[in-house]
DRENFI-408254 format. One record per atom (N, C-alpha, C, O): residue in three letters; residue number from 1; atom name; x, y, z. Coordinates in pm, whole numbers. Atoms other than C-alpha are relative to their C-alpha. Layout:
# DRENFI-408254
residu:ala num:NUM atome:CA x:X y:Y z:Z
...
END
This chain:
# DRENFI-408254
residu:unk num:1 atome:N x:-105 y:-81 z:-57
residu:unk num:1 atome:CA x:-5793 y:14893 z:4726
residu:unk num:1 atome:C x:124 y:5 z:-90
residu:unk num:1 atome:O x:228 y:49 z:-42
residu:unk num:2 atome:N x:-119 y:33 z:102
residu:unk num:2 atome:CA x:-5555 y:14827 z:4417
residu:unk num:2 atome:C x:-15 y:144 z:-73
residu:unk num:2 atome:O x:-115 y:205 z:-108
residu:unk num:3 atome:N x:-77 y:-190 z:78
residu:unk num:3 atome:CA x:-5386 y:15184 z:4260
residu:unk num:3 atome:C x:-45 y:-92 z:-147
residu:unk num:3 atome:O x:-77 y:-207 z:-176
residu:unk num:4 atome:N x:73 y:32 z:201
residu:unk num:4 atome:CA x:-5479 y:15204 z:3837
residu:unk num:4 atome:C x:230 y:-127 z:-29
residu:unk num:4 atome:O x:251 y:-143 z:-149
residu:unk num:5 atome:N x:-113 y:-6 z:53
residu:unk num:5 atome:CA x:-5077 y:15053 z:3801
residu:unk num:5 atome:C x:2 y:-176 z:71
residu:unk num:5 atome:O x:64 y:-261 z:8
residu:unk num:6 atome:N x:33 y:96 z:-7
residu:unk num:6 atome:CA x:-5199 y:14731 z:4048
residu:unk num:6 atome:C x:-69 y:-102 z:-90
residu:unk num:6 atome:O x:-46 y:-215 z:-134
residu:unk num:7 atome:N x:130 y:60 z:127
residu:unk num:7 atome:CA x:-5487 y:14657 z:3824
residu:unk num:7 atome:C x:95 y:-58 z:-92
residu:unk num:7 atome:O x:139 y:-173 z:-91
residu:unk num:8 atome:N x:-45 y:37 z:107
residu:unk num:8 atome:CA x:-5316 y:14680 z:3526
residu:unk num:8 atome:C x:104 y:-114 z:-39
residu:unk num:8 atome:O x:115 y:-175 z:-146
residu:unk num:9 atome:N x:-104 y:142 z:-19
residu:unk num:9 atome:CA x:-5018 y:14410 z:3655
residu:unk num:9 atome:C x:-94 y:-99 z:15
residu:unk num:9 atome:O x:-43 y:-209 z:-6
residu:unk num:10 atome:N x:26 y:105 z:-51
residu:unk num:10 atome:CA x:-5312 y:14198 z:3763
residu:unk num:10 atome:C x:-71 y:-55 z:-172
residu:unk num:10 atome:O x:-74 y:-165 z:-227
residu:unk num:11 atome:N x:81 y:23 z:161
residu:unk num:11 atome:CA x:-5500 y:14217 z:3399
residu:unk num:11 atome:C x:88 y:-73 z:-56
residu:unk num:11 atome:O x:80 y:-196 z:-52
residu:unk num:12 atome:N x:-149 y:71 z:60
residu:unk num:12 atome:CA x:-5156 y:14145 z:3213
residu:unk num:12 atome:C x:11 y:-101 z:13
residu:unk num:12 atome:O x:-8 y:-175 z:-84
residu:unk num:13 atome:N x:5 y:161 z:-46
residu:unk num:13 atome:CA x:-5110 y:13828 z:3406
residu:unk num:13 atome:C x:-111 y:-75 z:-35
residu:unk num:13 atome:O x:-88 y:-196 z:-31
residu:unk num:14 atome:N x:106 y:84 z:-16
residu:unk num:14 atome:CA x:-5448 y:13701 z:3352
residu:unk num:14 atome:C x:29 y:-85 z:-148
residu:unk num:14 atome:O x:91 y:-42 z:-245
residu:unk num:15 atome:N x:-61 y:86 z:101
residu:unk num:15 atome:CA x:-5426 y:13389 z:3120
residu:unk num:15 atome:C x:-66 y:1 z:-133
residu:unk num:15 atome:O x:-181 y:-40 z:-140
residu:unk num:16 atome:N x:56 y:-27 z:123
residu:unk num:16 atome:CA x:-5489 y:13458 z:2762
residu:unk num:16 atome:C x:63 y:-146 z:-111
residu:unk num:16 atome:O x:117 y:-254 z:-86
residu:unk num:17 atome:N x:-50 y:125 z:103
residu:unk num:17 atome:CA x:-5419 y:13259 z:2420
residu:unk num:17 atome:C x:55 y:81 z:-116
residu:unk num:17 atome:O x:8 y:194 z:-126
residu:unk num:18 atome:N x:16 y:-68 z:148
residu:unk num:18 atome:CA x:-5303 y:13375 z:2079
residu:unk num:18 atome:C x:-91 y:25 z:-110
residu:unk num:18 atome:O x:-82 y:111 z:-197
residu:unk num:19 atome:N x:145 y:-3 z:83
residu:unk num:19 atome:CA x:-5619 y:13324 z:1903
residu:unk num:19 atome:C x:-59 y:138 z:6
residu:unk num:19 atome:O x:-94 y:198 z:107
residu:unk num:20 atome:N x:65 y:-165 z:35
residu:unk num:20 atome:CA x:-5749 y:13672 z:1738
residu:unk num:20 atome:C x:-154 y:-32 z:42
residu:unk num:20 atome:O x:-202 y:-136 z:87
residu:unk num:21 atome:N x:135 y:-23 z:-47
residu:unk num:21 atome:CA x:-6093 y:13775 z:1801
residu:unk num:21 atome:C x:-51 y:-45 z:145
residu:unk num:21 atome:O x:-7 y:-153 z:186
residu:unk num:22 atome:N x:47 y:24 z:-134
residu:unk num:22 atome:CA x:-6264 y:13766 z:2147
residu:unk num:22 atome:C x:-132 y:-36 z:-4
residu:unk num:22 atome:O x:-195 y:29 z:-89
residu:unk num:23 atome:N x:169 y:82 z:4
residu:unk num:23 atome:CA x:-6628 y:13571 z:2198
residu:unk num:23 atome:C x:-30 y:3 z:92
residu:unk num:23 atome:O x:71 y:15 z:162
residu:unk num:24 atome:N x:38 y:73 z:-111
residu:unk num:24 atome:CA x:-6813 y:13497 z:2482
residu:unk num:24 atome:C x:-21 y:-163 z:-7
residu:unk num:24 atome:O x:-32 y:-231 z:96
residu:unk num:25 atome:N x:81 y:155 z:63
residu:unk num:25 atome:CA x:-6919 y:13129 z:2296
residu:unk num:25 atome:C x:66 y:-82 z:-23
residu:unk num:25 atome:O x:26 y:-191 z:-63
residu:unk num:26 atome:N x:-137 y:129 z:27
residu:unk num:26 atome:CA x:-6601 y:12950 z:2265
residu:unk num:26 atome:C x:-1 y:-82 z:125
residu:unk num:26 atome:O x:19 y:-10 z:222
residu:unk num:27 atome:N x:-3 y:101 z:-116
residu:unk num:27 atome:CA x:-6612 y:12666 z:2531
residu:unk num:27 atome:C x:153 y:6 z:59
residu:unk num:27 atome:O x:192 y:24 z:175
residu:unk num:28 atome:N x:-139 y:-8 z:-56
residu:unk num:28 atome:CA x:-6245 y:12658 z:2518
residu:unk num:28 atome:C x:92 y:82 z:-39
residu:unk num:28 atome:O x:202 y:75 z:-93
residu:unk num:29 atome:N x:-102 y:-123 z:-42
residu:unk num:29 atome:CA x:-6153 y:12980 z:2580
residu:unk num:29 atome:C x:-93 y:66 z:129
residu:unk num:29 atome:O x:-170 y:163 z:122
residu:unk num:30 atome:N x:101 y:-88 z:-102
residu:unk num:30 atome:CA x:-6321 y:13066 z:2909
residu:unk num:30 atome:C x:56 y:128 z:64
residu:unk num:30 atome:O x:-12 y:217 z:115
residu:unk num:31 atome:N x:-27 y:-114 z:-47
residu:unk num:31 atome:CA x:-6111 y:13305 z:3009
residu:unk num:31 atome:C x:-11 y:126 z:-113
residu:unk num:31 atome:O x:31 y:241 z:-96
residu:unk num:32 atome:N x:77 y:-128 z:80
residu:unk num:32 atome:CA x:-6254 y:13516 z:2717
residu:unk num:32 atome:C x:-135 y:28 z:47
residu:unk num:32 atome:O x:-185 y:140 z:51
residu:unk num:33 atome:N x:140 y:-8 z:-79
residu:unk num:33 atome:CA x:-6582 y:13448 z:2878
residu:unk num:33 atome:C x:29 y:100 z:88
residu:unk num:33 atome:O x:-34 y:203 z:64
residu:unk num:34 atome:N x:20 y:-79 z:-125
residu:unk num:34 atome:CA x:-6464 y:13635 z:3231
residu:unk num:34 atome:C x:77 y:110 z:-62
residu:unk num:34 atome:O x:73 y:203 z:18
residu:unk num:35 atome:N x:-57 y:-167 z:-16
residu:unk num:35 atome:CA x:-6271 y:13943 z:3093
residu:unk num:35 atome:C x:-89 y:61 z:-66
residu:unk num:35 atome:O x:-109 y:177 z:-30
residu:unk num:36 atome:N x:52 y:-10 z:89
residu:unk num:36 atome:CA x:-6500 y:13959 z:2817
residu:unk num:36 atome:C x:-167 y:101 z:132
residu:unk num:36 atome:O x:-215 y:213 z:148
residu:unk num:37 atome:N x:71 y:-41 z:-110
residu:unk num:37 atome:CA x:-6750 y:13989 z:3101
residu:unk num:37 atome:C x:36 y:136 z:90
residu:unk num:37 atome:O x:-46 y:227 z:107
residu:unk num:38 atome:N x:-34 y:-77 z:-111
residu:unk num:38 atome:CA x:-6563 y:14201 z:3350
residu:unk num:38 atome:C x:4 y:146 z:-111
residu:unk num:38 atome:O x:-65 y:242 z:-76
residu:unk num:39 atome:N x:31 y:-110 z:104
residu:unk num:39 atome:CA x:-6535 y:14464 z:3045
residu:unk num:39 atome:C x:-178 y:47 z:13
residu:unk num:39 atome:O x:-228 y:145 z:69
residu:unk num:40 atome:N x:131 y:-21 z:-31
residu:unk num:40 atome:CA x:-6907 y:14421 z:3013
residu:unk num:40 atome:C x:-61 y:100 z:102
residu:unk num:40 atome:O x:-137 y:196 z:89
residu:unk num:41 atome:N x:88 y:-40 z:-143
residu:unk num:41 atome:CA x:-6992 y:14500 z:3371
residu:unk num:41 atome:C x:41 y:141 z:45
residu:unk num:41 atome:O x:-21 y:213 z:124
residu:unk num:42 atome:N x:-88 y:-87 z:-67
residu:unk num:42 atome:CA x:-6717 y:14764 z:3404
residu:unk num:42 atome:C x:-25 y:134 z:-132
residu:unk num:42 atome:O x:23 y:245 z:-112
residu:unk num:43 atome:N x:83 y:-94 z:93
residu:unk num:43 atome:CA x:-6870 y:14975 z:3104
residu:unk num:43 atome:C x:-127 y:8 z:-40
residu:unk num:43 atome:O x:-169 y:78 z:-132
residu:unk num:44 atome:N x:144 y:-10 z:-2
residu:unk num:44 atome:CA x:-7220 y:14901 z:3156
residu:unk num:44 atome:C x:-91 y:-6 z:-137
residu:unk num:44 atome:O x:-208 y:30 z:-147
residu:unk num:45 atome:N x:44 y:19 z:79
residu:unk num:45 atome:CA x:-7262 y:14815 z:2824
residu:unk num:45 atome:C x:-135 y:-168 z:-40
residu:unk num:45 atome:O x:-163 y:-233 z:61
residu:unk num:46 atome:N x:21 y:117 z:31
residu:unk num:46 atome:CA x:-7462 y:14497 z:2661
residu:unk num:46 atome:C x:53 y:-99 z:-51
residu:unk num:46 atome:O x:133 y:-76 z:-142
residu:unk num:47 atome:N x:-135 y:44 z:89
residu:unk num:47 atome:CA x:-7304 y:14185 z:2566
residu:unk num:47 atome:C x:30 y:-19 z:-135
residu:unk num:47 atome:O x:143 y:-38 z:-178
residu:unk num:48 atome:N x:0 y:-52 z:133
residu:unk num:48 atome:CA x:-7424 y:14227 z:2202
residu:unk num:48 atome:C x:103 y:166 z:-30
residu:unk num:48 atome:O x:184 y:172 z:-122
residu:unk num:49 atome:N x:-116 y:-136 z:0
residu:unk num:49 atome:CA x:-7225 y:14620 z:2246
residu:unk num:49 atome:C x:154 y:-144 z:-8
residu:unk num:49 atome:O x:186 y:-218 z:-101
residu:unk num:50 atome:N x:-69 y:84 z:-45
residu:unk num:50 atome:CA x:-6961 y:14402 z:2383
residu:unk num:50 atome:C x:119 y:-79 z:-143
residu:unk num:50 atome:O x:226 y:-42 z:-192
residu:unk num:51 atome:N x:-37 y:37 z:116
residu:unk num:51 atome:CA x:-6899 y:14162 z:2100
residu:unk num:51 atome:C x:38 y:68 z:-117
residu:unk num:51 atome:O x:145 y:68 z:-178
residu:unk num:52 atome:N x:-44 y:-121 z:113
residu:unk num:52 atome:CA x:-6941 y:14418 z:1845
residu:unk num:52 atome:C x:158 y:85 z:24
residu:unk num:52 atome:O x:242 y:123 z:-57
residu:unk num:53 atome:N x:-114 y:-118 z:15
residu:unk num:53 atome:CA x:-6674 y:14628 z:1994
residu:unk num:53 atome:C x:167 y:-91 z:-16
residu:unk num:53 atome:O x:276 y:-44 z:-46
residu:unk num:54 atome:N x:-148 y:36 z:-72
residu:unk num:54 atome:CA x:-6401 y:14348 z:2087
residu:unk num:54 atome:C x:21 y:-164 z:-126
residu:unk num:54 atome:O x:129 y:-222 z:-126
residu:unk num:55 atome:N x:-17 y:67 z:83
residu:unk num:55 atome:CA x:-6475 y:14068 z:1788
residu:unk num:55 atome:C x:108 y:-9 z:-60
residu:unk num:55 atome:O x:176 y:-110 z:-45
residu:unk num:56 atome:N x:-107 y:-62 z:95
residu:unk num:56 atome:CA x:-6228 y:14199 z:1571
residu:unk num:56 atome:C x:144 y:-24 z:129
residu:unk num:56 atome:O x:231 y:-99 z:85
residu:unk num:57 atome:N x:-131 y:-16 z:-41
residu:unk num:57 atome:CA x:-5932 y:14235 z:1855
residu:unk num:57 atome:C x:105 y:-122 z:71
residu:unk num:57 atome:O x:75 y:-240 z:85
residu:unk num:58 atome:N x:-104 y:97 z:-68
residu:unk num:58 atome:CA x:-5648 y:14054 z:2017
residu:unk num:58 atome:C x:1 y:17 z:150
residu:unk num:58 atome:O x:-81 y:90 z:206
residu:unk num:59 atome:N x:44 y:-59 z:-140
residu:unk num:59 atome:CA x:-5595 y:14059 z:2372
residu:unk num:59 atome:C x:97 y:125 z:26
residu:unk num:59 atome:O x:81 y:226 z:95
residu:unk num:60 atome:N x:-172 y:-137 z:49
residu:unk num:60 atome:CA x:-5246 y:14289 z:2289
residu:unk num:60 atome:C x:-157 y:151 z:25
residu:unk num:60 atome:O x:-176 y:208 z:133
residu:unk num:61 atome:N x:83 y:-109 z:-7
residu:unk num:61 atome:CA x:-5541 y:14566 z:2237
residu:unk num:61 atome:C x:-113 y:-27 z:73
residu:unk num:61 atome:O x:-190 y:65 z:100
residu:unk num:62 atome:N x:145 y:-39 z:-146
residu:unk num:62 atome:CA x:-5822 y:14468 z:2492
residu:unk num:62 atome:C x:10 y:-30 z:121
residu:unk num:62 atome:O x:-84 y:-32 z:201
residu:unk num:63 atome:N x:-39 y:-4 z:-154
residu:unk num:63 atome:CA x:-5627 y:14408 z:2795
residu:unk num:63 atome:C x:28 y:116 z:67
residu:unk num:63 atome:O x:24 y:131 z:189
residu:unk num:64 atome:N x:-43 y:-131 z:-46
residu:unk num:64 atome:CA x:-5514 y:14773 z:2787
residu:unk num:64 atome:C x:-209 y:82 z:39
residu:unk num:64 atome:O x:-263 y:125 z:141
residu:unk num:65 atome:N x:140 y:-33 z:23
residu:unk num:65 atome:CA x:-5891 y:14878 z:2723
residu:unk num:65 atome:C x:-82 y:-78 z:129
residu:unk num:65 atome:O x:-157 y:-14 z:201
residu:unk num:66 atome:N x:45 y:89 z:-166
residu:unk num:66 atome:CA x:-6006 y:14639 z:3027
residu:unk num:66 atome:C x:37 y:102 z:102
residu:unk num:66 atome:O x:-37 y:190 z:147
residu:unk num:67 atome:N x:-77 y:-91 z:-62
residu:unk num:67 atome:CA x:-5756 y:14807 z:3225
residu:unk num:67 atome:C x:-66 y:138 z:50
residu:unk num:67 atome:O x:-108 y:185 z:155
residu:unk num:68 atome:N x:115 y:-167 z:-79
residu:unk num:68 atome:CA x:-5922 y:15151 z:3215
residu:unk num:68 atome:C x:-109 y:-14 z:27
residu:unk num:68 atome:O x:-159 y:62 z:110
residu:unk num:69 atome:N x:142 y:-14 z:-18
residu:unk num:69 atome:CA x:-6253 y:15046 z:3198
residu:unk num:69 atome:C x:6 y:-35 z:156
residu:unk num:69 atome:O x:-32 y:49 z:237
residu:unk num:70 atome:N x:-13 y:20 z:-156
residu:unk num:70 atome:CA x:-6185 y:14866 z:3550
residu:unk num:70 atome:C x:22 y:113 z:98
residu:unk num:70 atome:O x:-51 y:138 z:194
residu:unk num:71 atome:N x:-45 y:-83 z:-59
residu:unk num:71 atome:CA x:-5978 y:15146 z:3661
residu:unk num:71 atome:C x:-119 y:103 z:62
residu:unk num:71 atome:O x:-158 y:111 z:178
residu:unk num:72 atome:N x:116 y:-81 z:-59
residu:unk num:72 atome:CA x:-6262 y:15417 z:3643
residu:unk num:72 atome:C x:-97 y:-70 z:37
residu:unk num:72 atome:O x:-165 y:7 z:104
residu:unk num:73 atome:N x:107 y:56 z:-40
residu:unk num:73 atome:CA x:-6519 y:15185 z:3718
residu:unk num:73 atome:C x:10 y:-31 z:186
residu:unk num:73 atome:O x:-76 y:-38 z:273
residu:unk num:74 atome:N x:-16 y:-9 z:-141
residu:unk num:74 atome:CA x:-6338 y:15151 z:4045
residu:unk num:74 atome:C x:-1 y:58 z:84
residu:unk num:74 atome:O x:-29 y:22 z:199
residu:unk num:75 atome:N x:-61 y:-140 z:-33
residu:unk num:75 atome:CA x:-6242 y:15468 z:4118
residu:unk num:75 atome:C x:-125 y:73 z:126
residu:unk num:75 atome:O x:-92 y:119 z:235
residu:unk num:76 atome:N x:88 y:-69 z:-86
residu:unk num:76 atome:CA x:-6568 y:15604 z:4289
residu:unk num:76 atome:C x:19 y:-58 z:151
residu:unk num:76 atome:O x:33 y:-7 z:262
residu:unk num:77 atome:N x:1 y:122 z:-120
residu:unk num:77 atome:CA x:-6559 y:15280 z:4503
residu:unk num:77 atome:C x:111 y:12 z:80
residu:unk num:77 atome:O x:105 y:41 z:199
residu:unk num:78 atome:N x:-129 y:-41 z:-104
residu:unk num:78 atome:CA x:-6215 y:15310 z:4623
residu:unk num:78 atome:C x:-12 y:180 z:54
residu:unk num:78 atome:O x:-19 y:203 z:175
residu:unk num:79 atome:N x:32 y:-98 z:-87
residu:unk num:79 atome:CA x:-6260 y:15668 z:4694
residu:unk num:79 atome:C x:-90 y:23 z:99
residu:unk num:79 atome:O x:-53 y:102 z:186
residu:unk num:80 atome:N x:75 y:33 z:-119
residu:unk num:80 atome:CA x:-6526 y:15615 z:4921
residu:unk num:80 atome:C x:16 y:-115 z:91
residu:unk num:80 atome:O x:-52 y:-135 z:192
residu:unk num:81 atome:N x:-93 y:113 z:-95
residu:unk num:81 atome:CA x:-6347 y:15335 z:5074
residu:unk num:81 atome:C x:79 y:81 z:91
residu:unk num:81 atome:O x:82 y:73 z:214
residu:unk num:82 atome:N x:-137 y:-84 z:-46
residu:unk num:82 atome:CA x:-6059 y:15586 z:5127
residu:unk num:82 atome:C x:-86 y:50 z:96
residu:unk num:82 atome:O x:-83 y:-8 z:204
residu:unk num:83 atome:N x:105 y:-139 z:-94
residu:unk num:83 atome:CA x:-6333 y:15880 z:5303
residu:unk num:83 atome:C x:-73 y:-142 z:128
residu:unk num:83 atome:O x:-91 y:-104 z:244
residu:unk num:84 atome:N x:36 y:90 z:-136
residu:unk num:84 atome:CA x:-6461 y:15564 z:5546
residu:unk num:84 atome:C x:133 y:-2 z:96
residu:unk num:84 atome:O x:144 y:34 z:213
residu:unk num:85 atome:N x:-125 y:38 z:-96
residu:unk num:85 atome:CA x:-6111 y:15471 z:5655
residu:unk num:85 atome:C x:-27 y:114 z:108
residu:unk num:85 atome:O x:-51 y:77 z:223
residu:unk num:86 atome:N x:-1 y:-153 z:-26
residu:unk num:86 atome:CA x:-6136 y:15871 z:5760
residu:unk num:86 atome:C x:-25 y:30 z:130
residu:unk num:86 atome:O x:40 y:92 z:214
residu:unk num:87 atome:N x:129 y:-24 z:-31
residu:unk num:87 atome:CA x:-6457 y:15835 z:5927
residu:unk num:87 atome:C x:-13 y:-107 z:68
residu:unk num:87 atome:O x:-99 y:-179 z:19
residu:unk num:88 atome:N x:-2 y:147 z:-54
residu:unk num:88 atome:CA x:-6398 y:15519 z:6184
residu:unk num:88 atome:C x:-128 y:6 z:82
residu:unk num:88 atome:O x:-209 y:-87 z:84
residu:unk num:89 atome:N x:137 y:4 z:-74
residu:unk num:89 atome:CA x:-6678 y:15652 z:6417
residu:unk num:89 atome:C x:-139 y:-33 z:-65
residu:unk num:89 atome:O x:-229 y:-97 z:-11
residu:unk num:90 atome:N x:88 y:40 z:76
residu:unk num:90 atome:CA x:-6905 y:15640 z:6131
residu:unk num:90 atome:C x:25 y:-112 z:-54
residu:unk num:90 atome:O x:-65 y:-183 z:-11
residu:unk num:91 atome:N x:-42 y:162 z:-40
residu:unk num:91 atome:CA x:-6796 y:15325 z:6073
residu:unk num:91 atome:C x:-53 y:-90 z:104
residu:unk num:91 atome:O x:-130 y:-180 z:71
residu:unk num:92 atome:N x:21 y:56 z:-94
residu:unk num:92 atome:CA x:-6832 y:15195 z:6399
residu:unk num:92 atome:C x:-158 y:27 z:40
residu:unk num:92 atome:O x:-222 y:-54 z:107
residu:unk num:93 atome:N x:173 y:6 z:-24
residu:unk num:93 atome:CA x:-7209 y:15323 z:6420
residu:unk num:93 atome:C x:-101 y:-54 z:-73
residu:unk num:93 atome:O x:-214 y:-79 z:-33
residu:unk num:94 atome:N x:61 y:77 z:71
residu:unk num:94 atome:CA x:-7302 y:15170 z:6120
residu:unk num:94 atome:C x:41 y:-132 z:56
residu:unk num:94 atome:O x:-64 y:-189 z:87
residu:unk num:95 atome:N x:-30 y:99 z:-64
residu:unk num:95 atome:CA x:-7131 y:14867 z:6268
residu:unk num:95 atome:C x:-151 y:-65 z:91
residu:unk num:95 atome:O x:-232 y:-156 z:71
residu:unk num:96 atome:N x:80 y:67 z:-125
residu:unk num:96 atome:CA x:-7343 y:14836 z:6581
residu:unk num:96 atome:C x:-159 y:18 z:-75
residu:unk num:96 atome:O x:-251 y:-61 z:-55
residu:unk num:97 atome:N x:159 y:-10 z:40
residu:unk num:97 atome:CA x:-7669 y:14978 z:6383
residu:unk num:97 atome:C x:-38 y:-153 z:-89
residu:unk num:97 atome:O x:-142 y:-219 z:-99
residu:unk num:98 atome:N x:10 y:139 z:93
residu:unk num:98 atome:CA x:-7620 y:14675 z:6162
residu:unk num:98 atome:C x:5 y:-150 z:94
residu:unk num:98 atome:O x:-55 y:-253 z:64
residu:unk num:99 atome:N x:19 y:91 z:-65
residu:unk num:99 atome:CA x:-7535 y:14457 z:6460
residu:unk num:99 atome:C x:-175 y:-10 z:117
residu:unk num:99 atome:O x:-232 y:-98 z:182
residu:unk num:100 atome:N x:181 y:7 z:-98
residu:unk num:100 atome:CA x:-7907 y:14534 z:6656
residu:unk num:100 atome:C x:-93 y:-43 z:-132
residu:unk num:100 atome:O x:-179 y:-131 z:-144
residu:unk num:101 atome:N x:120 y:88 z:97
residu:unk num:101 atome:CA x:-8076 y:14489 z:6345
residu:unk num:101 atome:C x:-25 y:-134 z:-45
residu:unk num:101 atome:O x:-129 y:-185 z:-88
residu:unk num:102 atome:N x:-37 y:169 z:21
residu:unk num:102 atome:CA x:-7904 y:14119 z:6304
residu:unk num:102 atome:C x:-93 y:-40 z:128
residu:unk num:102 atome:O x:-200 y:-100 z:126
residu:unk num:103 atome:N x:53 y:90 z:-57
residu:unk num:103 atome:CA x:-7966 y:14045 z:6613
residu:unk num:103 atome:C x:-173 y:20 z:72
residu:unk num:103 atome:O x:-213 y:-65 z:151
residu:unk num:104 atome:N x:155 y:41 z:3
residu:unk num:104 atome:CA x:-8367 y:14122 z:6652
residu:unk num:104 atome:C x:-47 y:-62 z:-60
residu:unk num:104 atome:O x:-134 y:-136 z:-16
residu:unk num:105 atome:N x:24 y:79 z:96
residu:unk num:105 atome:CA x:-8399 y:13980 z:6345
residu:unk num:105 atome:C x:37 y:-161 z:30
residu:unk num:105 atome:O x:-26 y:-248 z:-31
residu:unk num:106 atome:N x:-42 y:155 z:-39
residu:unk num:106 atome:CA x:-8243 y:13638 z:6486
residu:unk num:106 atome:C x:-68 y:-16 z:97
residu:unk num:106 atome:O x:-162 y:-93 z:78
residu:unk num:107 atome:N x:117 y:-5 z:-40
residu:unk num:107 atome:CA x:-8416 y:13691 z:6775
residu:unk num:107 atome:C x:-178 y:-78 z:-12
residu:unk num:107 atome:O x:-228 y:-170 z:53
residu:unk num:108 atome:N x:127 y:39 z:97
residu:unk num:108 atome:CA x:-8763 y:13636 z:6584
residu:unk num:108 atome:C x:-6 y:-93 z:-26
residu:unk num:108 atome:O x:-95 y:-165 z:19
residu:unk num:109 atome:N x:8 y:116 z:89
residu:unk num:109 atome:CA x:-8666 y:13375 z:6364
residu:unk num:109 atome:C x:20 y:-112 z:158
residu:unk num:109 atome:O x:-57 y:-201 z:192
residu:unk num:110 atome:N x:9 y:104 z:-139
residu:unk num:110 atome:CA x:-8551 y:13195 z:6719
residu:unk num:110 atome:C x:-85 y:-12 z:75
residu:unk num:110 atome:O x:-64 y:-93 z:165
residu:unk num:111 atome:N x:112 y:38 z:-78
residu:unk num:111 atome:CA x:-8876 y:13216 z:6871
residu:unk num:111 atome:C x:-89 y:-38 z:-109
residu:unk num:111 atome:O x:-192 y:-95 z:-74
residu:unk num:112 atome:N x:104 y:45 z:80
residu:unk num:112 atome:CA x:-9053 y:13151 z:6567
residu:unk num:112 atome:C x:34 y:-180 z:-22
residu:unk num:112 atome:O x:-60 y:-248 z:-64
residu:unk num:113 atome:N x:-46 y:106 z:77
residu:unk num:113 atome:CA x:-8875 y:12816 z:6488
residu:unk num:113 atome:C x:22 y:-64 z:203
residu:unk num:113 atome:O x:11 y:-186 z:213
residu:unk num:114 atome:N x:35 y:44 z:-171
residu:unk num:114 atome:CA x:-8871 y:12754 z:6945
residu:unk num:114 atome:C x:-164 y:-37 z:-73
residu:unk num:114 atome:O x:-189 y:-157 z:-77
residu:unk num:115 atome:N x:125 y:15 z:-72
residu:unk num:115 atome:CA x:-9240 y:12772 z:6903
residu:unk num:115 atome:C x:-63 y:-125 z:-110
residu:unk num:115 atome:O x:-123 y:-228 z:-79
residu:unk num:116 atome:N x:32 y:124 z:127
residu:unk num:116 atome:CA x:-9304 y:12561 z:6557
residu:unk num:116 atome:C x:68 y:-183 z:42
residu:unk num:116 atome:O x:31 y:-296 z:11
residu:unk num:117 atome:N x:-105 y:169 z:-43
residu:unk num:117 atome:CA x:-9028 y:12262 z:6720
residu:unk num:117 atome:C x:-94 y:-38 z:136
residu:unk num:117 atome:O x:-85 y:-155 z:173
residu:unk num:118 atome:N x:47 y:35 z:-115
residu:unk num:118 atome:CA x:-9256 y:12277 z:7045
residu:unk num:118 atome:C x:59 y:57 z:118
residu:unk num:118 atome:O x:26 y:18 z:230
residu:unk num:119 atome:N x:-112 y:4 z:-114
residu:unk num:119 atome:CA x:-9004 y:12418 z:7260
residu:unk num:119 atome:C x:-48 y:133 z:76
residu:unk num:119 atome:O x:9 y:174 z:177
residu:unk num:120 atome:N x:96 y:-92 z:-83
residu:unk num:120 atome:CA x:-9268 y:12713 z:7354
residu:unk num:120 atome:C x:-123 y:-33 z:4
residu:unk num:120 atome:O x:-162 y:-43 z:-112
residu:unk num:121 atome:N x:105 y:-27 z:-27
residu:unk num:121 atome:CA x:-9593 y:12681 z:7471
residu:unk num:121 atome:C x:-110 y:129 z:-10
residu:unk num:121 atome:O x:-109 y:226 z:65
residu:unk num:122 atome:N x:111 y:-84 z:-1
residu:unk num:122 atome:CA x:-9899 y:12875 z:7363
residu:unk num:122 atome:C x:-64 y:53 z:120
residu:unk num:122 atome:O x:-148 y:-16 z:178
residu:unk num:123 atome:N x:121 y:-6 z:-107
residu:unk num:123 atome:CA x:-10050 y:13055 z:7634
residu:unk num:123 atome:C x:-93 y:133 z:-54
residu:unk num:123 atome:O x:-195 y:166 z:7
END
């Protein structure tokens, strides 16, 4: 639910180092591990792509580059977030369709696990 101008305050803050180049393989730099990652996931690339593209940089130039990749990567998601808010009835029917299917499904497992403990009789 975070606007592209949230994101980008929350990226900024995240805790970096001065050390050039970005890795996934440094033990002690893990927080190159998770942005390094969240880039990854948020451009659907590989983490061989990955490395290749961000080896070379600082975080000065791949926090901005995070930034958008997150941004649009979000973008579909929050807009269809937004069109539910909209849409509470549809909402609320997926709700209950999701609550009958829980509970037959529990149901089941509670007579299956009654009848395995003894606590039903075979007839």
């Amino acid at each position: 639910t975070d606007d592209a101008a949230t994101i980008a305050r929350k990226i900024k803050r995240c805790k970096t180092d001065s050390a050039s180049g970005l890795t996934y393989d440094d033990p002690e730099r893990p927080e190159c591990r998770n942005l390094l990652t969240l880039y990854q996931l948020a451009t659907n690339q590989t983490k061989e792509q990955v490395e290749a593209e961000c080896n070379n940089l600082n975080w000065g130039k791949f926090k901005p580059m995070l930034t958008d990749a997150m941004v649009e990567h979000l973008s579909p998601i929050q807009t269809r977030y937004t069109e539910l808010l909209k849409d509470k009835s549809y909402v609320e029917q997926v709700l209950k369709e999701g609550e009958e299917h829980a509970n037959e499904t529990a149901e089941r497992t509670l007579a299956l696990v009654k009848k395995h403990m003894g606590f039903l009789k075979n007839y």
